[in-house]
C-alpha positions as a Markdown table, in Angstrom:
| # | Residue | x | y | z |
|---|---|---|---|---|
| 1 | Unk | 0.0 | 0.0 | 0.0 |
| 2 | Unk | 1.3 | 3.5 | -1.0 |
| 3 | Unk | 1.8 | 6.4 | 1.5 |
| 4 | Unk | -1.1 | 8.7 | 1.9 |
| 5 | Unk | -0.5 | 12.1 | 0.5 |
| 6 | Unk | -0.6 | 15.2 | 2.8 |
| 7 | Unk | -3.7 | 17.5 | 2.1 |
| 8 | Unk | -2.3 | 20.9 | 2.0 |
| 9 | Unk | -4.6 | 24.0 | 2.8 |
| 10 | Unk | -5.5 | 26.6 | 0.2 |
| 11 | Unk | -5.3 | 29.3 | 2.9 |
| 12 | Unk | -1.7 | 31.7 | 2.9 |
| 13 | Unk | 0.0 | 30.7 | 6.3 |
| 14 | Unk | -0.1 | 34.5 | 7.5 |
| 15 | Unk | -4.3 | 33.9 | 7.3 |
| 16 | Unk | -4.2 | 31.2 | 9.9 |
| 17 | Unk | -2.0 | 32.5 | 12.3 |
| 18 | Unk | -3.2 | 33.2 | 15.9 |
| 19 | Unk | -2.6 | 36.2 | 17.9 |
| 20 | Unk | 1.0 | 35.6 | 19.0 |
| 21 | Unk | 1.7 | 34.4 | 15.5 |
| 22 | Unk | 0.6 | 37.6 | 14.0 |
| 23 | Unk | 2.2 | 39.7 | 17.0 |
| 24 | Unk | 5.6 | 37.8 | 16.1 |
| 25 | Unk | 5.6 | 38.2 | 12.0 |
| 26 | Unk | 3.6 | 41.5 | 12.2 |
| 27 | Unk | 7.3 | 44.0 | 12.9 |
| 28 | Unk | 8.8 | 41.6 | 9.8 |
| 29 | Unk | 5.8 | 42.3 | 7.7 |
| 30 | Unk | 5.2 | 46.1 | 8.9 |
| 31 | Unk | 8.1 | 48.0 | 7.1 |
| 32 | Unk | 7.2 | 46.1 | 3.7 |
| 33 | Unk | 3.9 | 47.6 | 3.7 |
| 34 | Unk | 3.5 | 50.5 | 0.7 |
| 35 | Unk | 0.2 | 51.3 | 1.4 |
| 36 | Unk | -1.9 | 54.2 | 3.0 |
| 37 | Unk | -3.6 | 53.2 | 5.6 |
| 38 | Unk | -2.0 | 50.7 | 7.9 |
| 39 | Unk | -4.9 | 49.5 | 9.8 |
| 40 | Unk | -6.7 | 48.3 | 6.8 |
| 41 | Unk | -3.6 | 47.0 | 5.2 |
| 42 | Unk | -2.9 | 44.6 | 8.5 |
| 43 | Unk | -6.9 | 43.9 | 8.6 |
| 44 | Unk | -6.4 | 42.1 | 4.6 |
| 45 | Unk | -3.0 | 41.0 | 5.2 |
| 46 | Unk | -3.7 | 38.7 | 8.2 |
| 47 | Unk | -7.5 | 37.8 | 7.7 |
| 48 | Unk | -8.8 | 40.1 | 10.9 |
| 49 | Unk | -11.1 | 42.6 | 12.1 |
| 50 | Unk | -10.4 | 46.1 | 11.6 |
| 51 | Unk | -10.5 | 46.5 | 15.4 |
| 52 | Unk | -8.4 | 43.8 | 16.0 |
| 53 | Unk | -5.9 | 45.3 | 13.6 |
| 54 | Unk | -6.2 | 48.2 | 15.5 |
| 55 | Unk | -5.2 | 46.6 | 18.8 |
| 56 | Unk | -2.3 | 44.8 | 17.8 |
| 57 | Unk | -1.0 | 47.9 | 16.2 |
| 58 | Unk | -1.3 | 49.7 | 19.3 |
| 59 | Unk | 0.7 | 46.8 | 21.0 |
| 60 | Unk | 3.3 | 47.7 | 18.7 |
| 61 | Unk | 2.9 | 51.7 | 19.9 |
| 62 | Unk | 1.2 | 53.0 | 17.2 |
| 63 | Unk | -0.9 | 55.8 | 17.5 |
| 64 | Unk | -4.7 | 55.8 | 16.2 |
| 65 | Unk | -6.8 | 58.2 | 16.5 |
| 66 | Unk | -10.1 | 57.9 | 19.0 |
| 67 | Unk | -12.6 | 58.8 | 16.6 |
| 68 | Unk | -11.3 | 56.7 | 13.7 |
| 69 | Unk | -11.8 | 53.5 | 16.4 |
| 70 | Unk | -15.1 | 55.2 | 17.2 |
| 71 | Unk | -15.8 | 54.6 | 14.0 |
| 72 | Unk | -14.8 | 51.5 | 12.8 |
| 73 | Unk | -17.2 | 50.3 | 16.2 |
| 74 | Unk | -20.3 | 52.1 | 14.7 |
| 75 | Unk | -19.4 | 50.3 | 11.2 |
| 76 | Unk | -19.4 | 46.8 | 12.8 |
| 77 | Unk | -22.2 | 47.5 | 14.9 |
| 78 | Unk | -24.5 | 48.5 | 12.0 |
| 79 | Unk | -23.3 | 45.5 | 10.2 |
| 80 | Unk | -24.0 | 43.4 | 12.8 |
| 81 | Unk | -27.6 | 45.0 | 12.9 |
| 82 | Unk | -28.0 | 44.7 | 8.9 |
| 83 | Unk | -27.4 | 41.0 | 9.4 |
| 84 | Unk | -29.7 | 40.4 | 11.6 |
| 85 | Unk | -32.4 | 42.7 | 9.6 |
| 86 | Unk | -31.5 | 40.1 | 6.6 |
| 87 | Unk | -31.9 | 37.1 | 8.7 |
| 88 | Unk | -35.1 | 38.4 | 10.7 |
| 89 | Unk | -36.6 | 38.9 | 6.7 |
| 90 | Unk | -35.2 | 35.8 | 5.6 |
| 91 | Unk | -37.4 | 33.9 | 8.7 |
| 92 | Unk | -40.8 | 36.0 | 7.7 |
| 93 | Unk | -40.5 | 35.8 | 4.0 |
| 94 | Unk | -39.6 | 31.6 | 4.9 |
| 95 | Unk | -42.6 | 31.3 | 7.1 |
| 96 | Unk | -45.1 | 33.3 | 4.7 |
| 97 | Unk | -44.3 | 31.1 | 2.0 |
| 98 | Unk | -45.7 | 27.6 | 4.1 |
C-alpha cells in the first residue's frame, strides 16, 4: 500500500495565524507595507477585524486616533444590525411562503 499524500490547505499561512503568531511576524511584515492606511492594510493581510488590527497595532505603539476607532465600532455594529435585519426577513418571508 502506498503512502497517503498530505492535504495541504488553500489558505496563505499569515491567514491562519493566531494572535502571538501575528504579533511575532507582524514588525517583519510592517516595514514592507506600501500602502496608505496601515490598519486596513494589516486587517487584509492577516485575515482580521479592523478593530483587531487596530489593537495589535497599538501593542506595537502605534498611534490611532479615538474617533477613527469610534468609527470602525459604529461600522461593525450597523453590520451586525444589517445582518440580523436580513436574517429576521429571511425567517418571515420563509414562514409566509408555508
Amino acid at each position: 500500500m502506498g503512502k497517503r499524500k498530505k492535504r495541504n490547505s488553500n489558505t496563505p499561512w499569515h491567514k491562519r495565524m493566531d494572535r502571538s503568531r501575528r504579533l511575532q511576524a507582524a514588525p517583519h511584515w510592517i516595514p514592507k507595507y506600501n500602502g496608505k492606511n496601515l490598519v486596513k492594510g494589516n486587517s487584509k493581510h492577516f485575515a482580521v477585524n479592523h478593530l483587531c488590527a487596530v489593537y495589535e497595532l497599538e501593542q506595537f505603539g502605534y498611534q490611532i486616533s479615538d474617533t477613527y476607532k469610534q468609527n470602525l465600532k459604529q461600522d461593525q455594529l450597523d453590520k451586525q444590525r444589517a445582518t440580523e435585519r436580513r436574517k429576521v426577513a429571511r425567517k418571515q418571508k420563509k414562514l409566509g411562503r408555508k
